[in-house]
N, CA, C and O atoms as a GROMACS GRO file, in nm:
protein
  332
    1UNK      N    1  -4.677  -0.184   8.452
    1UNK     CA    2  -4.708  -0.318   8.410
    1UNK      C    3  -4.633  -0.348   8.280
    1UNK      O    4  -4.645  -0.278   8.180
    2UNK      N    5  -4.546  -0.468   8.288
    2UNK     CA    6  -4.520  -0.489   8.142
    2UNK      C    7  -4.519  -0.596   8.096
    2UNK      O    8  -4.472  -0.686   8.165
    3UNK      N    9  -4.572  -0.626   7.962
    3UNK     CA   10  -4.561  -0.732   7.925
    3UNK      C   11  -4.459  -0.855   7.869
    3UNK      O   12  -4.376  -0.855   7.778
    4UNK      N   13  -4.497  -0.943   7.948
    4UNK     CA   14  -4.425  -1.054   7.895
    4UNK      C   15  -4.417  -1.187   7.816
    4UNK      O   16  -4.486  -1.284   7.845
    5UNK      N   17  -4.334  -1.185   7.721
    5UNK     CA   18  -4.422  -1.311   7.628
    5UNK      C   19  -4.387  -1.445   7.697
    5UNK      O   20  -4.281  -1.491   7.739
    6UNK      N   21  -4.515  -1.494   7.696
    6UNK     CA   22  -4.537  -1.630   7.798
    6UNK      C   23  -4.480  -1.743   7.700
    6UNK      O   24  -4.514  -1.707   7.587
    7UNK      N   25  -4.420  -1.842   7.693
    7UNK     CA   26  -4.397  -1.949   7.614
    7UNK      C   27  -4.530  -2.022   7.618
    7UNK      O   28  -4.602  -2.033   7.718
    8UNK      N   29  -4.560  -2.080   7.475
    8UNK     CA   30  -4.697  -2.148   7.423
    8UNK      C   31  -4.651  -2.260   7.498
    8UNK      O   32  -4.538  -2.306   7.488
    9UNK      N   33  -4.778  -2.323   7.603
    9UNK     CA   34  -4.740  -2.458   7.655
    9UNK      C   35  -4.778  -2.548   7.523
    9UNK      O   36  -4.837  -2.519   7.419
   10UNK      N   37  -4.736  -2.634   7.557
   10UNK     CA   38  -4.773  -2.766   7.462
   10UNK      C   39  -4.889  -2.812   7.480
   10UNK      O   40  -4.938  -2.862   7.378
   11UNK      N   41  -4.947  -2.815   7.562
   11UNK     CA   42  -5.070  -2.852   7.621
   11UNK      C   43  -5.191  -2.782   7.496
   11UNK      O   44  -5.282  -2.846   7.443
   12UNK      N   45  -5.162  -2.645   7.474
   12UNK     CA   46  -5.216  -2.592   7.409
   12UNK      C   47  -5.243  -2.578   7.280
   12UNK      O   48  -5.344  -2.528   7.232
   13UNK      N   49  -5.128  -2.633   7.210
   13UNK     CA   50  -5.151  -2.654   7.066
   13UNK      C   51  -5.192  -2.740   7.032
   13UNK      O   52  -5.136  -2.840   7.077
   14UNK      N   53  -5.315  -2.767   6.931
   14UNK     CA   54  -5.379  -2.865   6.860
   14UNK      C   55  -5.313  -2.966   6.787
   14UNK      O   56  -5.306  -2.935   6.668
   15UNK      N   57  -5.262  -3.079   6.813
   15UNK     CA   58  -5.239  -3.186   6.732
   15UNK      C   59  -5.263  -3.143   6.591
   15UNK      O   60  -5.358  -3.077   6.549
   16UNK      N   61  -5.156  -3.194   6.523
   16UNK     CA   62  -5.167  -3.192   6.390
   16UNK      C   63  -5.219  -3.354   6.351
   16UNK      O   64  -5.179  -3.450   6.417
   17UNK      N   65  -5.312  -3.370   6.232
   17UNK     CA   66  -5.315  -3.479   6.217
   17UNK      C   67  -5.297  -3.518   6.014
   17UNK      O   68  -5.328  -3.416   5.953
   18UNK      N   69  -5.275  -3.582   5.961
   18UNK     CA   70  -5.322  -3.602   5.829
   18UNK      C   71  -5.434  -3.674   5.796
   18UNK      O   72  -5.450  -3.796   5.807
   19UNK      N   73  -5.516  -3.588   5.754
   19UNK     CA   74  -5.653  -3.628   5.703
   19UNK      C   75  -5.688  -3.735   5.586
   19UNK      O   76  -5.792  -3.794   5.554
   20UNK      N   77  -5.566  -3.733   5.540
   20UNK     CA   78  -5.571  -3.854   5.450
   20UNK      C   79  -5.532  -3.951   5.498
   20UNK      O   80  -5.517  -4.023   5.399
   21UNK      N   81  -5.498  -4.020   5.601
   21UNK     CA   82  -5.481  -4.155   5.658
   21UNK      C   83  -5.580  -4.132   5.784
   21UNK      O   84  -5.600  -4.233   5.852
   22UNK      N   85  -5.624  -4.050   5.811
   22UNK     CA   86  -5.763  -4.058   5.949
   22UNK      C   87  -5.879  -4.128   5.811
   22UNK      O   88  -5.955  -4.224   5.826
   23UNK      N   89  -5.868  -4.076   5.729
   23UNK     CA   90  -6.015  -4.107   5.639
   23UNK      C   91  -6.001  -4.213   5.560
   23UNK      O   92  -6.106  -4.270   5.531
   24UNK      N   93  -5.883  -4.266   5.508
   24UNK     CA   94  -5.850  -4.364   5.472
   24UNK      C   95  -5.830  -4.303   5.298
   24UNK      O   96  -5.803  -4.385   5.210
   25UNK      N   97  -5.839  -4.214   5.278
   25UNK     CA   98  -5.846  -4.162   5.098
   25UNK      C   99  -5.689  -4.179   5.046
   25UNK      O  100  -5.582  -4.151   5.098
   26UNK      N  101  -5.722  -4.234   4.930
   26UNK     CA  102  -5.608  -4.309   4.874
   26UNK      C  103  -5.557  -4.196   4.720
   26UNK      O  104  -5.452  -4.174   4.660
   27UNK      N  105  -5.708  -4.147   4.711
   27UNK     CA  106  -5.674  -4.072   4.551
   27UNK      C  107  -5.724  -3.915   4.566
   27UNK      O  108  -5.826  -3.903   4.633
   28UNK      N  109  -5.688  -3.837   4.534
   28UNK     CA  110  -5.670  -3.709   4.531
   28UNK      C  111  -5.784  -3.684   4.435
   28UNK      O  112  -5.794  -3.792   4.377
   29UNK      N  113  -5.853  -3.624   4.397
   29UNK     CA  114  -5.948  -3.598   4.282
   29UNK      C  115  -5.908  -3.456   4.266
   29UNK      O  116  -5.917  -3.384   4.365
   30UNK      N  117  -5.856  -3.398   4.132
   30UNK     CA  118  -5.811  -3.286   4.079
   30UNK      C  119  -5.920  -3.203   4.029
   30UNK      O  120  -5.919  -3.081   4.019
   31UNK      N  121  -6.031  -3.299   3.994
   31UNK     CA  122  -6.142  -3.251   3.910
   31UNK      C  123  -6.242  -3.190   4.047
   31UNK      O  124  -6.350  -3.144   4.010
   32UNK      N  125  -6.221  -3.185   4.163
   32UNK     CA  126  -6.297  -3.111   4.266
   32UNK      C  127  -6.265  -3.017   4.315
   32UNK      O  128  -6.188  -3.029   4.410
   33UNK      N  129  -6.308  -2.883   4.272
   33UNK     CA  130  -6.247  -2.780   4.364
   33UNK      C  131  -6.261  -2.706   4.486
   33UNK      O  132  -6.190  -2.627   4.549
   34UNK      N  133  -6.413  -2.773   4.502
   34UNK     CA  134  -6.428  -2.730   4.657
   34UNK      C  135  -6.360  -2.764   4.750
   34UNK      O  136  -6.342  -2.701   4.854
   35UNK      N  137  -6.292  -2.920   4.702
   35UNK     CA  138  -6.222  -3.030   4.798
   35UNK      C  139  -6.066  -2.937   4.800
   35UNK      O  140  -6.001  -2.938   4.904
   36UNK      N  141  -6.034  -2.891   4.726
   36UNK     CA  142  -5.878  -2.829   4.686
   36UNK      C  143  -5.859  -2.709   4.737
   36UNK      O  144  -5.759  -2.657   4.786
   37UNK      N  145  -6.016  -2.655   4.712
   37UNK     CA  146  -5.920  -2.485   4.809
   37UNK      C  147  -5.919  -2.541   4.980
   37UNK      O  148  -5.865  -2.461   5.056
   38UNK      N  149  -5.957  -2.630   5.023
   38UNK     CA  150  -5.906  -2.639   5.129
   38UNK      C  151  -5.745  -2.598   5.189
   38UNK      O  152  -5.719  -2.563   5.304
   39UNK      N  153  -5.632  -2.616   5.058
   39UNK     CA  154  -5.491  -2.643   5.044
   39UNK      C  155  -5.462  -2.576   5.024
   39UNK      O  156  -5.339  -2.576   5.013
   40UNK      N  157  -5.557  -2.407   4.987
   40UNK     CA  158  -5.524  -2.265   4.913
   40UNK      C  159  -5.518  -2.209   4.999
   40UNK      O  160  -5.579  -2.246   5.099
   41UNK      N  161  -5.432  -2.080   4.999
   41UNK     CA  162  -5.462  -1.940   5.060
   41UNK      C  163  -5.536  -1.898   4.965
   41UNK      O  164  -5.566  -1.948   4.856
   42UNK      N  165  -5.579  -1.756   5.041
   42UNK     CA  166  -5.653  -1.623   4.983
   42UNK      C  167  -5.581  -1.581   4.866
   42UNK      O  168  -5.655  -1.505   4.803
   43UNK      N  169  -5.439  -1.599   4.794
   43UNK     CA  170  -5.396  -1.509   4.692
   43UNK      C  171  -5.430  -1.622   4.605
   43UNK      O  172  -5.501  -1.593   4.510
   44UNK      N  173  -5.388  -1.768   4.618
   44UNK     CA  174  -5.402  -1.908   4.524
   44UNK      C  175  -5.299  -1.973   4.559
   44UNK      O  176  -5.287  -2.087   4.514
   45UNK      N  177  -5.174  -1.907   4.670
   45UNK     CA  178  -5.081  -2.057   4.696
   45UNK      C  179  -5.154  -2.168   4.766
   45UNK      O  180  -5.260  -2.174   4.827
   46UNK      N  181  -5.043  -2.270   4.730
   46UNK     CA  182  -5.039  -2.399   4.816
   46UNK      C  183  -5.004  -2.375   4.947
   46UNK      O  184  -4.898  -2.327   4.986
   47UNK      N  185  -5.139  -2.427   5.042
   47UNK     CA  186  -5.086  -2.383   5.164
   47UNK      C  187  -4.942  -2.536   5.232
   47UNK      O  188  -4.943  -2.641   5.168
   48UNK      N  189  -4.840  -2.521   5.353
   48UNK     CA  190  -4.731  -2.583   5.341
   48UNK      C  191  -4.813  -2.682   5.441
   48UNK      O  192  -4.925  -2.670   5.489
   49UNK      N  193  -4.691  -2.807   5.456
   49UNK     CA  194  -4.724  -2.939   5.552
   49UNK      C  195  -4.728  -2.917   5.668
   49UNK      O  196  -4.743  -3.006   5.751
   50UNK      N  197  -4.714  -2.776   5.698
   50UNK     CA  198  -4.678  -2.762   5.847
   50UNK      C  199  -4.784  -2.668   5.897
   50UNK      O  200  -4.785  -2.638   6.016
   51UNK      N  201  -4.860  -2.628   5.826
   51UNK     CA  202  -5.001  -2.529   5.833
   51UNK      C  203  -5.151  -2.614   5.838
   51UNK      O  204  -5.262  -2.598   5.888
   52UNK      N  205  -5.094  -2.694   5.769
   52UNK     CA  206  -5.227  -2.823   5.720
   52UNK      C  207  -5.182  -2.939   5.775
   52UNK      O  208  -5.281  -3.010   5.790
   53UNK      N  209  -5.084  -2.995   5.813
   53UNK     CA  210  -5.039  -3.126   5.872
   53UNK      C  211  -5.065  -3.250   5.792
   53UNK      O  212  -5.075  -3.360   5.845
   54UNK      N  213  -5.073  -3.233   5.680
   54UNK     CA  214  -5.080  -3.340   5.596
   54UNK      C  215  -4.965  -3.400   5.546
   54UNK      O  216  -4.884  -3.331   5.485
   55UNK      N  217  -4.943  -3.532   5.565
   55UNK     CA  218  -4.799  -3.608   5.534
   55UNK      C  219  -4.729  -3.542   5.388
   55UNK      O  220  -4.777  -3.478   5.294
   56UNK      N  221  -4.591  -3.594   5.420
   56UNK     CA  222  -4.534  -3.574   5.278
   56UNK      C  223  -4.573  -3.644   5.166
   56UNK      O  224  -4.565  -3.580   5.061
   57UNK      N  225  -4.627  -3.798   5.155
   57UNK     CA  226  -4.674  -3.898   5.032
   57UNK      C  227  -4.799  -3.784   4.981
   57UNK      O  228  -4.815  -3.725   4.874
   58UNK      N  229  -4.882  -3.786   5.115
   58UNK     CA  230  -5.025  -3.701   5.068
   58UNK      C  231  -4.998  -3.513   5.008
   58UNK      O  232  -5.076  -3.437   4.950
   59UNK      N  233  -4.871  -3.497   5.050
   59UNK     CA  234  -4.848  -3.289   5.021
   59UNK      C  235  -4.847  -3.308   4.846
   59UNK      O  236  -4.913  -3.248   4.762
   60UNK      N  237  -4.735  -3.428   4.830
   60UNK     CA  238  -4.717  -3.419   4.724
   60UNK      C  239  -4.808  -3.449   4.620
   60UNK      O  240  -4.812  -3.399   4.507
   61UNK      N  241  -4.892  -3.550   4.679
   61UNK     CA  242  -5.032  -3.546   4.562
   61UNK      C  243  -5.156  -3.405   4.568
   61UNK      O  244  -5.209  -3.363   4.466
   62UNK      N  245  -5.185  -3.352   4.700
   62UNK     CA  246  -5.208  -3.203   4.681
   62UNK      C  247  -5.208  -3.168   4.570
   62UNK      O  248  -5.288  -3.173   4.478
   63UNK      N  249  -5.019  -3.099   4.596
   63UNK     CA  250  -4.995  -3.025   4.539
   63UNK      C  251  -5.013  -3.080   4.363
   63UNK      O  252  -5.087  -3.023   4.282
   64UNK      N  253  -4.938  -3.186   4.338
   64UNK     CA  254  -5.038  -3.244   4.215
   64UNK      C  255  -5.116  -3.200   4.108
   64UNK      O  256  -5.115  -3.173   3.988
   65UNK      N  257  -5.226  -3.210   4.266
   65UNK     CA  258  -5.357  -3.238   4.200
   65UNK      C  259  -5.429  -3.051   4.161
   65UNK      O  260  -5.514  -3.019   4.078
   66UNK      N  261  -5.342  -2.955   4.272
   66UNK     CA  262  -5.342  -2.850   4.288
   66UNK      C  263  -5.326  -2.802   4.118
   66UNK      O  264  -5.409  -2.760   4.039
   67UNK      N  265  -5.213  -2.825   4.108
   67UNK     CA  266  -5.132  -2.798   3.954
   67UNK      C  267  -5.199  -2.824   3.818
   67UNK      O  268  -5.207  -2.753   3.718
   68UNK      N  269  -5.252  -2.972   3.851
   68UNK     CA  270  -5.327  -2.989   3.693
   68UNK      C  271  -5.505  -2.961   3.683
   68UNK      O  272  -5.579  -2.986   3.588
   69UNK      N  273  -5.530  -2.914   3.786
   69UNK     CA  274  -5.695  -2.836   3.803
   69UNK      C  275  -5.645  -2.711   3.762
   69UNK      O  276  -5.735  -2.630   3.743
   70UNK      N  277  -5.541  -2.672   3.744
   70UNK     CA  278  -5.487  -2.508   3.749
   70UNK      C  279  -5.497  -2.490   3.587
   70UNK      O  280  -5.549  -2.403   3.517
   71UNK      N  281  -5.413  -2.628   3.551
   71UNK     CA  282  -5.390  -2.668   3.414
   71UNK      C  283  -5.514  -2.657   3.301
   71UNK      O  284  -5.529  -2.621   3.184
   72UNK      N  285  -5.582  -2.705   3.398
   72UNK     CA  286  -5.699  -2.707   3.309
   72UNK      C  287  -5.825  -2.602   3.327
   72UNK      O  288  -5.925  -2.585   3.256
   73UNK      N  289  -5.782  -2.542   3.446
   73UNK     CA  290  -5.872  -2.440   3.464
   73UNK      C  291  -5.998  -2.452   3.529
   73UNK      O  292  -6.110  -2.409   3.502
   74UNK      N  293  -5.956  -2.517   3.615
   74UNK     CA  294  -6.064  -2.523   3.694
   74UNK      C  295  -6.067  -2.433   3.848
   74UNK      O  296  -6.163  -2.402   3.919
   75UNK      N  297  -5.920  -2.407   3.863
   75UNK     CA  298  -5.868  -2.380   3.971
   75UNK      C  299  -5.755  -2.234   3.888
   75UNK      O  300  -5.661  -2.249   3.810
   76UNK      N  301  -5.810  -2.110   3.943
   76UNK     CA  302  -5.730  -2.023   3.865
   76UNK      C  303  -5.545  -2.027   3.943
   76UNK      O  304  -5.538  -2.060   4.062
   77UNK      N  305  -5.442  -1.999   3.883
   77UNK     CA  306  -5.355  -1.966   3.914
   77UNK      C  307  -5.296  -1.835   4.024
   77UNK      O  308  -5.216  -1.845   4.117
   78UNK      N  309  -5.357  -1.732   3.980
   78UNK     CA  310  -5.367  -1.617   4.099
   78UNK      C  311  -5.484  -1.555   4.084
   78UNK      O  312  -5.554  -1.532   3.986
   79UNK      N  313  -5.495  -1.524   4.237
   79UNK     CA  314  -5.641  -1.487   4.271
   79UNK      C  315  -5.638  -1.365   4.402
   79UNK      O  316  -5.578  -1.362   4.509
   80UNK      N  317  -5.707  -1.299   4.355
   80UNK     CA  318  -5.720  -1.181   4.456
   80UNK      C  319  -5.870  -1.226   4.589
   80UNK      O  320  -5.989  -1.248   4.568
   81UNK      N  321  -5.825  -1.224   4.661
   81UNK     CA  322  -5.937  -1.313   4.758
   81UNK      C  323  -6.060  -1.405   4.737
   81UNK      O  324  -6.181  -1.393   4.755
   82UNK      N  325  -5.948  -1.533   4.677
   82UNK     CA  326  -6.065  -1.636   4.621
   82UNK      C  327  -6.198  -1.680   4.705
   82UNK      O  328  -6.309  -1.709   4.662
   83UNK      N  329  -6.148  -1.674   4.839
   83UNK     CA  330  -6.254  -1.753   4.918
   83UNK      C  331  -6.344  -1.654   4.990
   83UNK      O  332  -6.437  -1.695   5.060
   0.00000   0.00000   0.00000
Protein backbone atom coordinates (compact mmCIF):
# COMPACT_ATOMS: atom_id res chain seq x y z
CA UNK A 1 0.00 0.00 0.00
CA UNK A 2 1.35 3.38 -0.63
CA UNK A 3 0.59 6.51 -0.01
CA UNK A 4 -0.48 9.18 -2.02
CA UNK A 5 -0.81 12.84 -1.53
CA UNK A 6 -4.35 13.65 -2.64
CA UNK A 7 -4.64 17.39 -3.86
CA UNK A 8 -6.81 19.60 -1.22
CA UNK A 9 -10.14 20.04 -3.19
CA UNK A 10 -11.38 23.48 -2.98
CA UNK A 11 -14.50 22.45 -1.81
CA UNK A 12 -12.72 21.90 1.34
CA UNK A 13 -11.08 24.84 2.43
CA UNK A 14 -12.81 27.36 4.56
CA UNK A 15 -13.39 30.72 3.03
CA UNK A 16 -11.36 33.28 4.26
CA UNK A 17 -13.25 36.23 5.33
CA UNK A 18 -12.21 39.80 7.01
CA UNK A 19 -13.80 40.30 10.15
CA UNK A 20 -13.52 43.78 10.07
CA UNK A 21 -15.88 44.55 7.22
CA UNK A 22 -18.37 41.37 8.21
CA UNK A 23 -18.73 43.45 11.63
CA UNK A 24 -18.55 46.68 10.34
CA UNK A 25 -15.47 47.91 12.99
CA UNK A 26 -13.88 50.91 11.82
CA UNK A 27 -11.24 51.43 14.86
CA UNK A 28 -8.82 49.06 16.19
CA UNK A 29 -8.61 49.57 20.04
CA UNK A 30 -4.83 49.07 21.13
CA UNK A 31 -5.82 49.45 24.71
CA UNK A 32 -7.57 45.73 24.52
CA UNK A 33 -5.64 42.83 24.77
CA UNK A 34 -7.83 40.12 24.80
CA UNK A 35 -9.15 41.56 21.41
CA UNK A 36 -5.25 41.54 20.03
CA UNK A 37 -3.91 38.22 20.90
CA UNK A 38 -6.33 37.06 18.56
CA UNK A 39 -3.42 38.39 15.78
CA UNK A 40 -0.60 36.63 18.04
CA UNK A 41 1.13 33.46 17.91
CA UNK A 42 2.34 31.49 20.90
CA UNK A 43 6.02 33.18 20.84
CA UNK A 44 4.27 37.10 20.39
CA UNK A 45 4.45 37.47 16.48
CA UNK A 46 1.96 39.07 14.33
CA UNK A 47 0.12 36.43 12.91
CA UNK A 48 0.17 37.17 8.53
CA UNK A 49 -3.05 38.16 6.13
CA UNK A 50 -3.06 34.94 4.84
CA UNK A 51 -3.48 32.89 8.22
CA UNK A 52 -6.18 35.34 9.54
CA UNK A 53 -7.68 36.67 6.23
CA UNK A 54 -7.97 40.03 7.27
CA UNK A 55 -7.66 42.79 4.50
CA UNK A 56 -4.61 44.80 3.90
CA UNK A 57 -6.34 48.53 5.16
CA UNK A 58 -7.40 46.33 8.38
CA UNK A 59 -3.49 44.10 8.68
CA UNK A 60 -2.10 47.31 8.79
CA UNK A 61 -4.05 48.79 11.64
CA UNK A 62 -3.52 45.29 13.56
CA UNK A 63 -0.41 45.41 13.28
CA UNK A 64 -0.51 49.12 14.57
CA UNK A 65 -2.34 48.65 17.14
CA UNK A 66 -0.21 45.38 17.90
CA UNK A 67 2.98 47.72 18.22
CA UNK A 68 1.84 50.55 20.45
CA UNK A 69 0.04 48.09 23.25
CA UNK A 70 3.64 46.56 23.06
CA UNK A 71 4.82 50.18 23.53
CA UNK A 72 3.20 50.66 26.33
CA UNK A 73 3.09 47.43 27.78
CA UNK A 74 0.30 46.07 27.78
CA UNK A 75 1.08 43.46 25.29
CA UNK A 76 4.68 41.97 26.01
CA UNK A 77 7.09 41.87 23.04
CA UNK A 78 8.34 38.13 23.37
CA UNK A 79 6.69 35.57 25.04
CA UNK A 80 7.25 32.02 25.74
CA UNK A 81 3.66 30.45 25.37
CA UNK A 82 1.49 33.43 25.96
CA UNK A 83 -1.82 31.83 25.45
Amino acid sequence: MTLMNEPIKRADIKPKYCRFKKNGIKYIDYKDPDFLLKFINEQGKILPRRLTGTSWKFQKKVSQAVKRARHIAILPYLADQMK
